[in-house]
Biotite code that builds the C-alpha atoms (Angstrom):
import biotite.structure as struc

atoms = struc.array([
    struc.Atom([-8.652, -1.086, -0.416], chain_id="A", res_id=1, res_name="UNK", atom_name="CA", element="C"),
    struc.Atom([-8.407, 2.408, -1.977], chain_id="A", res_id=2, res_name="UNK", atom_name="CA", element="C"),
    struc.Atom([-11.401, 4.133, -1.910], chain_id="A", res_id=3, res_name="UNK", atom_name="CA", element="C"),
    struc.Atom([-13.176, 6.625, -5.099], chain_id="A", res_id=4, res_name="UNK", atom_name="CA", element="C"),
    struc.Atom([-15.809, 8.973, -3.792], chain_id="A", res_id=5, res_name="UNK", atom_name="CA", element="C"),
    struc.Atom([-17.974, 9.960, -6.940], chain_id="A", res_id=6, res_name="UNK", atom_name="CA", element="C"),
    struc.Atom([-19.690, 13.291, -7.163], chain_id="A", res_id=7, res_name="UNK", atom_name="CA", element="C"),
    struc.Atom([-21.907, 13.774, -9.962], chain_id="A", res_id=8, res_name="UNK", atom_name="CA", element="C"),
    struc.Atom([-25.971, 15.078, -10.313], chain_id="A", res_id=9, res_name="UNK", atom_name="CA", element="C"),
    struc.Atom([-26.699, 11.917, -12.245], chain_id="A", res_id=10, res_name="UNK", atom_name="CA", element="C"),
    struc.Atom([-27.401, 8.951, -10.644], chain_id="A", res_id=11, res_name="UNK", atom_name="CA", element="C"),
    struc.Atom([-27.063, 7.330, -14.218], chain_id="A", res_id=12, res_name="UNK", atom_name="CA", element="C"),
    struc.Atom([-23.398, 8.386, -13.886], chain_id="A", res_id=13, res_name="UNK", atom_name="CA", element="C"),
    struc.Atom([-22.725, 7.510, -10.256], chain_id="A", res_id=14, res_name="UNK", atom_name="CA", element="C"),
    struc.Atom([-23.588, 3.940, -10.895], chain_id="A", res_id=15, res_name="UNK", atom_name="CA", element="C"),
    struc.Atom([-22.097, 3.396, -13.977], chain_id="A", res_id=16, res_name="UNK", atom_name="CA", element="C"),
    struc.Atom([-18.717, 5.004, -12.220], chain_id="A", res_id=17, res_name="UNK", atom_name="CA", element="C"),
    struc.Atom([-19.543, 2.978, -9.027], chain_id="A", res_id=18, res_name="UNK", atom_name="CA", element="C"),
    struc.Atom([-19.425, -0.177, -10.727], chain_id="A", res_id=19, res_name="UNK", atom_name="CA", element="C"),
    struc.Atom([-16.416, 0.164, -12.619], chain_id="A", res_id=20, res_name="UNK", atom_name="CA", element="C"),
    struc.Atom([-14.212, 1.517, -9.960], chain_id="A", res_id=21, res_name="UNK", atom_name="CA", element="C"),
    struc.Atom([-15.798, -2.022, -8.062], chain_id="A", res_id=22, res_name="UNK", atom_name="CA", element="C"),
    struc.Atom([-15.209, -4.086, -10.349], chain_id="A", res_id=23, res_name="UNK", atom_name="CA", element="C"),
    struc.Atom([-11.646, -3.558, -10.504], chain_id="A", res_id=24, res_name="UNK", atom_name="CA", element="C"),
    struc.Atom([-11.212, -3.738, -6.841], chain_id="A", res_id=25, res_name="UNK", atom_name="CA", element="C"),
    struc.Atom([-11.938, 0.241, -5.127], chain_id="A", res_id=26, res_name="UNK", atom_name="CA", element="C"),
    struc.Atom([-14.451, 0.681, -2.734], chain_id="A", res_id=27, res_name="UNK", atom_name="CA", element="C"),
    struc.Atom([-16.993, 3.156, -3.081], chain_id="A", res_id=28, res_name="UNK", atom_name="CA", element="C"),
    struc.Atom([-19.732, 4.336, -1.095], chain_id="A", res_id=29, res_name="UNK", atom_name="CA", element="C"),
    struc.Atom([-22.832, 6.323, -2.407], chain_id="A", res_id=30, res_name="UNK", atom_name="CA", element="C"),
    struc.Atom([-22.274, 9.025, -4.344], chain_id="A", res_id=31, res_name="UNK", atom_name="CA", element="C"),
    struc.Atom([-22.970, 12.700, -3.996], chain_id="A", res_id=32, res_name="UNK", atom_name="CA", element="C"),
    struc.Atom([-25.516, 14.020, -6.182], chain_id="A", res_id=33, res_name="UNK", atom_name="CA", element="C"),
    struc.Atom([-24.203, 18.132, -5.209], chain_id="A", res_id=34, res_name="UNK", atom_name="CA", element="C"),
    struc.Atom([-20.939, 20.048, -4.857], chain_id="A", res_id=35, res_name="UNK", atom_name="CA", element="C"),
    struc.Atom([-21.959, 20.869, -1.119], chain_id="A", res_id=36, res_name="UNK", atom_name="CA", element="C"),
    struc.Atom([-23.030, 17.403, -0.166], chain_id="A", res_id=37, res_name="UNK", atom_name="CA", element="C"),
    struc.Atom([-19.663, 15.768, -1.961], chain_id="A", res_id=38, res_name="UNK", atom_name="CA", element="C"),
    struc.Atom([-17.128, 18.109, -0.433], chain_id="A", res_id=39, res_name="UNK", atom_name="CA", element="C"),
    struc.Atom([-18.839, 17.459, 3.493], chain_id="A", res_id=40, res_name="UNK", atom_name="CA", element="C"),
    struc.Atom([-18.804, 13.424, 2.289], chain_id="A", res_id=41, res_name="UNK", atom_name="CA", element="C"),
    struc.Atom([-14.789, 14.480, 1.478], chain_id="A", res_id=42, res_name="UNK", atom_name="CA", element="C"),
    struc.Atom([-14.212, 15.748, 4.962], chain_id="A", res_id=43, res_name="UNK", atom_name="CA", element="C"),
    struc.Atom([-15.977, 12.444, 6.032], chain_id="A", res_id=44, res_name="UNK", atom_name="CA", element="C"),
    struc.Atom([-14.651, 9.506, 4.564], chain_id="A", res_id=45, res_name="UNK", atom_name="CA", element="C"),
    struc.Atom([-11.221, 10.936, 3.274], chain_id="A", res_id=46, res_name="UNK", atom_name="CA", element="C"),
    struc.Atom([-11.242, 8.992, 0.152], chain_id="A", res_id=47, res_name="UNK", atom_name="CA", element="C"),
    struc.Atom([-8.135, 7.853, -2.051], chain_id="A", res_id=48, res_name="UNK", atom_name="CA", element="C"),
    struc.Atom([-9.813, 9.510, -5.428], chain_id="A", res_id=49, res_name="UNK", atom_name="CA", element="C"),
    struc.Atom([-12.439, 11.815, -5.904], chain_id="A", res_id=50, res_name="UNK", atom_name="CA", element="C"),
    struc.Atom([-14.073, 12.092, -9.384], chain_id="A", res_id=51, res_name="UNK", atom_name="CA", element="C"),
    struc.Atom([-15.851, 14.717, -9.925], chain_id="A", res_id=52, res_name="UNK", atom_name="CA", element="C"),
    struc.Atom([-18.738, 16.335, -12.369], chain_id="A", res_id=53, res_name="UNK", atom_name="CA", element="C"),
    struc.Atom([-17.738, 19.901, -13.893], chain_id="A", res_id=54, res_name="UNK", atom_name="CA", element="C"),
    struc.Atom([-21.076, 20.796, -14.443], chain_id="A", res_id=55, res_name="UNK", atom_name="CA", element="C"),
    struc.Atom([-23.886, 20.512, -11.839], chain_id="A", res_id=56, res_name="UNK", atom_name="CA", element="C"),
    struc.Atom([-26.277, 22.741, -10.116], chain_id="A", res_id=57, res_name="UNK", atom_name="CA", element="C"),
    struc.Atom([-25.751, 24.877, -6.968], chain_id="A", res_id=58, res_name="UNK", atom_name="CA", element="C"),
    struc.Atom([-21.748, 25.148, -6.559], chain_id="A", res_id=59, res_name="UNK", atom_name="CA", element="C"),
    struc.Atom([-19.879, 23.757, -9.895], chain_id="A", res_id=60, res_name="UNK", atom_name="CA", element="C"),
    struc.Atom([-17.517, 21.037, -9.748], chain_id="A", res_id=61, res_name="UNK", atom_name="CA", element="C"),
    struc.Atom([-14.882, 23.615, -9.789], chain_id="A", res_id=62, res_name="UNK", atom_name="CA", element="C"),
    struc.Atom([-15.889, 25.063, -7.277], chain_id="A", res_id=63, res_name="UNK", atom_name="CA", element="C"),
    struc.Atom([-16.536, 22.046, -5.131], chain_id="A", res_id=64, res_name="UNK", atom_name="CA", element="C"),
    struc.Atom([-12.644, 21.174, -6.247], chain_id="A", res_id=65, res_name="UNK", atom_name="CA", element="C"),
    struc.Atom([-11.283, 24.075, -5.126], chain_id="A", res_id=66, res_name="UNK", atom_name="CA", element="C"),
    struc.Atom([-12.684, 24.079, -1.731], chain_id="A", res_id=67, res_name="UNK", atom_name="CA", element="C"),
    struc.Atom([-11.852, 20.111, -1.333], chain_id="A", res_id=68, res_name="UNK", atom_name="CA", element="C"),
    struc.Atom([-8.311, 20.955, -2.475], chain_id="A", res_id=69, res_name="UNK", atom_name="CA", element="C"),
    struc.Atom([-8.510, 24.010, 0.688], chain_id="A", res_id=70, res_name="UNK", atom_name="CA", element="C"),
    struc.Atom([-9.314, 21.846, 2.463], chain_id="A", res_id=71, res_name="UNK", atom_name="CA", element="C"),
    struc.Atom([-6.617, 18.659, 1.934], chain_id="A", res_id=72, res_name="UNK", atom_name="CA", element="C"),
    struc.Atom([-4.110, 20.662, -0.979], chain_id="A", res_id=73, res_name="UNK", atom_name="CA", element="C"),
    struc.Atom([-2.851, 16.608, -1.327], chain_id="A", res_id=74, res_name="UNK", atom_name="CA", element="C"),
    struc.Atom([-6.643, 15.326, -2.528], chain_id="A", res_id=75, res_name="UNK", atom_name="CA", element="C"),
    struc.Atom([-6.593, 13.452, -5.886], chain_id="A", res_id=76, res_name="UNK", atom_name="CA", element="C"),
    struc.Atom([-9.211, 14.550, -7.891], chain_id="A", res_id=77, res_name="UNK", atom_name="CA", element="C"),
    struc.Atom([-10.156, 13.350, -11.371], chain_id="A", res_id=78, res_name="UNK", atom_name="CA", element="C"),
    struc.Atom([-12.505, 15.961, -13.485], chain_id="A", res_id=79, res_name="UNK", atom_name="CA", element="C"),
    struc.Atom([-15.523, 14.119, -15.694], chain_id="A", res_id=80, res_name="UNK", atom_name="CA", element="C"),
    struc.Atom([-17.490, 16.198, -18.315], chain_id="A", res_id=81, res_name="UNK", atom_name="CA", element="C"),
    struc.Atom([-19.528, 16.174, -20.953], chain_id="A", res_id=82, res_name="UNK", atom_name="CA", element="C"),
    struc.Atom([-18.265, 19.562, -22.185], chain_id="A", res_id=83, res_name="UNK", atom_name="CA", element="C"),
    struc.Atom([-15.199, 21.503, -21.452], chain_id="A", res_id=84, res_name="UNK", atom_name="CA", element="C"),
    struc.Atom([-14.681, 25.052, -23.200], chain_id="A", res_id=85, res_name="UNK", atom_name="CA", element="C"),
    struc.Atom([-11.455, 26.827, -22.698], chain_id="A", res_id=86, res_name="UNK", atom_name="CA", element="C"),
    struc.Atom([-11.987, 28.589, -19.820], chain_id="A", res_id=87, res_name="UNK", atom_name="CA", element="C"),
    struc.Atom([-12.985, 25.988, -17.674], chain_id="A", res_id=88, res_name="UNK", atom_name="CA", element="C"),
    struc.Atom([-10.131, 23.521, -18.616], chain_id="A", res_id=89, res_name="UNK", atom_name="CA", element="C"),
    struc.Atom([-7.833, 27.133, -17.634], chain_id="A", res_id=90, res_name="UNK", atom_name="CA", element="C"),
    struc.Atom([-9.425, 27.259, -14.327], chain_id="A", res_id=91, res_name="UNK", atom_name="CA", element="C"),
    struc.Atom([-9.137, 22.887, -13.879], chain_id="A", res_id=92, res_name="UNK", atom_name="CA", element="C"),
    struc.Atom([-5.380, 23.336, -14.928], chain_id="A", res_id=93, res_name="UNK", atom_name="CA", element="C"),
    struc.Atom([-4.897, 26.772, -12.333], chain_id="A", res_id=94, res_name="UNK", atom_name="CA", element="C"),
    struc.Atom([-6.085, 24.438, -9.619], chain_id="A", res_id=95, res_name="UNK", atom_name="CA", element="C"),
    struc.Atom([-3.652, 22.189, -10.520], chain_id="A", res_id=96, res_name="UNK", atom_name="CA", element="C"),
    struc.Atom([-5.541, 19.243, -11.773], chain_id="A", res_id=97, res_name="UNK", atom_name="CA", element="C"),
    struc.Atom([-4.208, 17.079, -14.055], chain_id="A", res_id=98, res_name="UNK", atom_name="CA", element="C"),
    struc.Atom([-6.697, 13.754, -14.585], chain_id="A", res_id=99, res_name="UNK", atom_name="CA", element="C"),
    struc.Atom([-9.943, 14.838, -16.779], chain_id="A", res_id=100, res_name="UNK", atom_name="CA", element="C"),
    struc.Atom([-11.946, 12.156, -18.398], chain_id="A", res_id=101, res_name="UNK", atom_name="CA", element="C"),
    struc.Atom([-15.201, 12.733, -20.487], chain_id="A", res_id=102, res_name="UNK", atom_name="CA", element="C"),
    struc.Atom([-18.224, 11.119, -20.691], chain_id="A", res_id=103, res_name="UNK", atom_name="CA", element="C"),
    struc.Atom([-19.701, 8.849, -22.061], chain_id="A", res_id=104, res_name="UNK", atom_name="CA", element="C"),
    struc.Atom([-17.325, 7.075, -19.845], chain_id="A", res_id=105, res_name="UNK", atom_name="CA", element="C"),
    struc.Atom([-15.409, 4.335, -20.812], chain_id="A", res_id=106, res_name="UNK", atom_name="CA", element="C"),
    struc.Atom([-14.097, 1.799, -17.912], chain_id="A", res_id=107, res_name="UNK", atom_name="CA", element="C"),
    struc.Atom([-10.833, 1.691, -19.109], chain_id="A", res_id=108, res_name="UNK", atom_name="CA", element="C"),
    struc.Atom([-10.285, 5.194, -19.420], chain_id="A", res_id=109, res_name="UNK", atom_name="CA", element="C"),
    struc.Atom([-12.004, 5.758, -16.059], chain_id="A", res_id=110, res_name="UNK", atom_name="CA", element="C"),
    struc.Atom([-9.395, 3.360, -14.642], chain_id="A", res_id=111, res_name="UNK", atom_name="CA", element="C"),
    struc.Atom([-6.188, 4.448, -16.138], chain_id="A", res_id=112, res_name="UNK", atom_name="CA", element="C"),
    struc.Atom([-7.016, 8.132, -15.118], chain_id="A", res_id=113, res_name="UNK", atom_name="CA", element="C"),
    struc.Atom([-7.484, 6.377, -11.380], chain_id="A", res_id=114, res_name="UNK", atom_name="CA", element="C"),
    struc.Atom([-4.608, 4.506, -11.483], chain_id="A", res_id=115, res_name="UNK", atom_name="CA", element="C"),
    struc.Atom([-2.395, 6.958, -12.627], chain_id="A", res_id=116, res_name="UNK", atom_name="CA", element="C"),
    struc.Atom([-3.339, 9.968, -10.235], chain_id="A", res_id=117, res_name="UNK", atom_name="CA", element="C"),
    struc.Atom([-2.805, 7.470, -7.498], chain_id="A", res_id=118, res_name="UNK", atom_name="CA", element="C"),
    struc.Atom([0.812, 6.757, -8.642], chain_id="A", res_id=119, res_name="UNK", atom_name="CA", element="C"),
    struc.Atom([1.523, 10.296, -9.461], chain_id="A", res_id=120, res_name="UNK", atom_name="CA", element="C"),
    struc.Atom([0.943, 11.617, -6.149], chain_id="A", res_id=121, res_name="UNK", atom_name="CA", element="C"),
])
């Protein structure tokens, strides 16, 4: 069973991303409410598919991206925002990520962005 971790400062979001990825058959343990707590939960659990909030307080989900992807350059990590200006997608992009989803989140959206950075890589 592949597993999603989900880092996000909205618990709101973290369940409504929790149940989707477990309905369609991903495991996924409690999510990470900050950057810091998400990337030492990465180093943890080692997860298939991280998704991850751009915008949260203390270290930014870019930031918390590009020290997961220091860490393990192969992890899969899926961007979710609520707003994106320019020079944040440029930074997403320089770090190489290609899977960004928005919110309100939609389940199939959600899933297609999961399934498909799993088959890319």
């Amino acid at each position: 069973m592949k597993t999603v971790l989900i880092i996000d400062d909205s618990p709101m979001i973290i369940k409504q991303i929790r149940q989707i990825v477990m309905d369609h058959g991903f495991s996924a343990p409690e999510g990470c409410k900050t950057g810091e707590e998400g990337l030492e939960k990465y180093k943890e659990l080692r997860p298939d598919v991280v998704t991850l909030d751009i915008i949260m307080p203390g270290m930014d989900g870019v930031e918390t991206a590009a020290k997961i992807l220091e860490f393990d350059p192969k992890a899969k990590i899926i961007m979710v925002t609520s707003l994106c200006d320019f020079d944040t997608l440029e930074e997403i992009q320089t770090l190489g990520l290609s899977q960004m989803i928005s919110k309100p989140i939609q389940a199939k959206e959600m899933i297609r962005a999961i399934e498909t950075i799993l088959k890319d890589y």
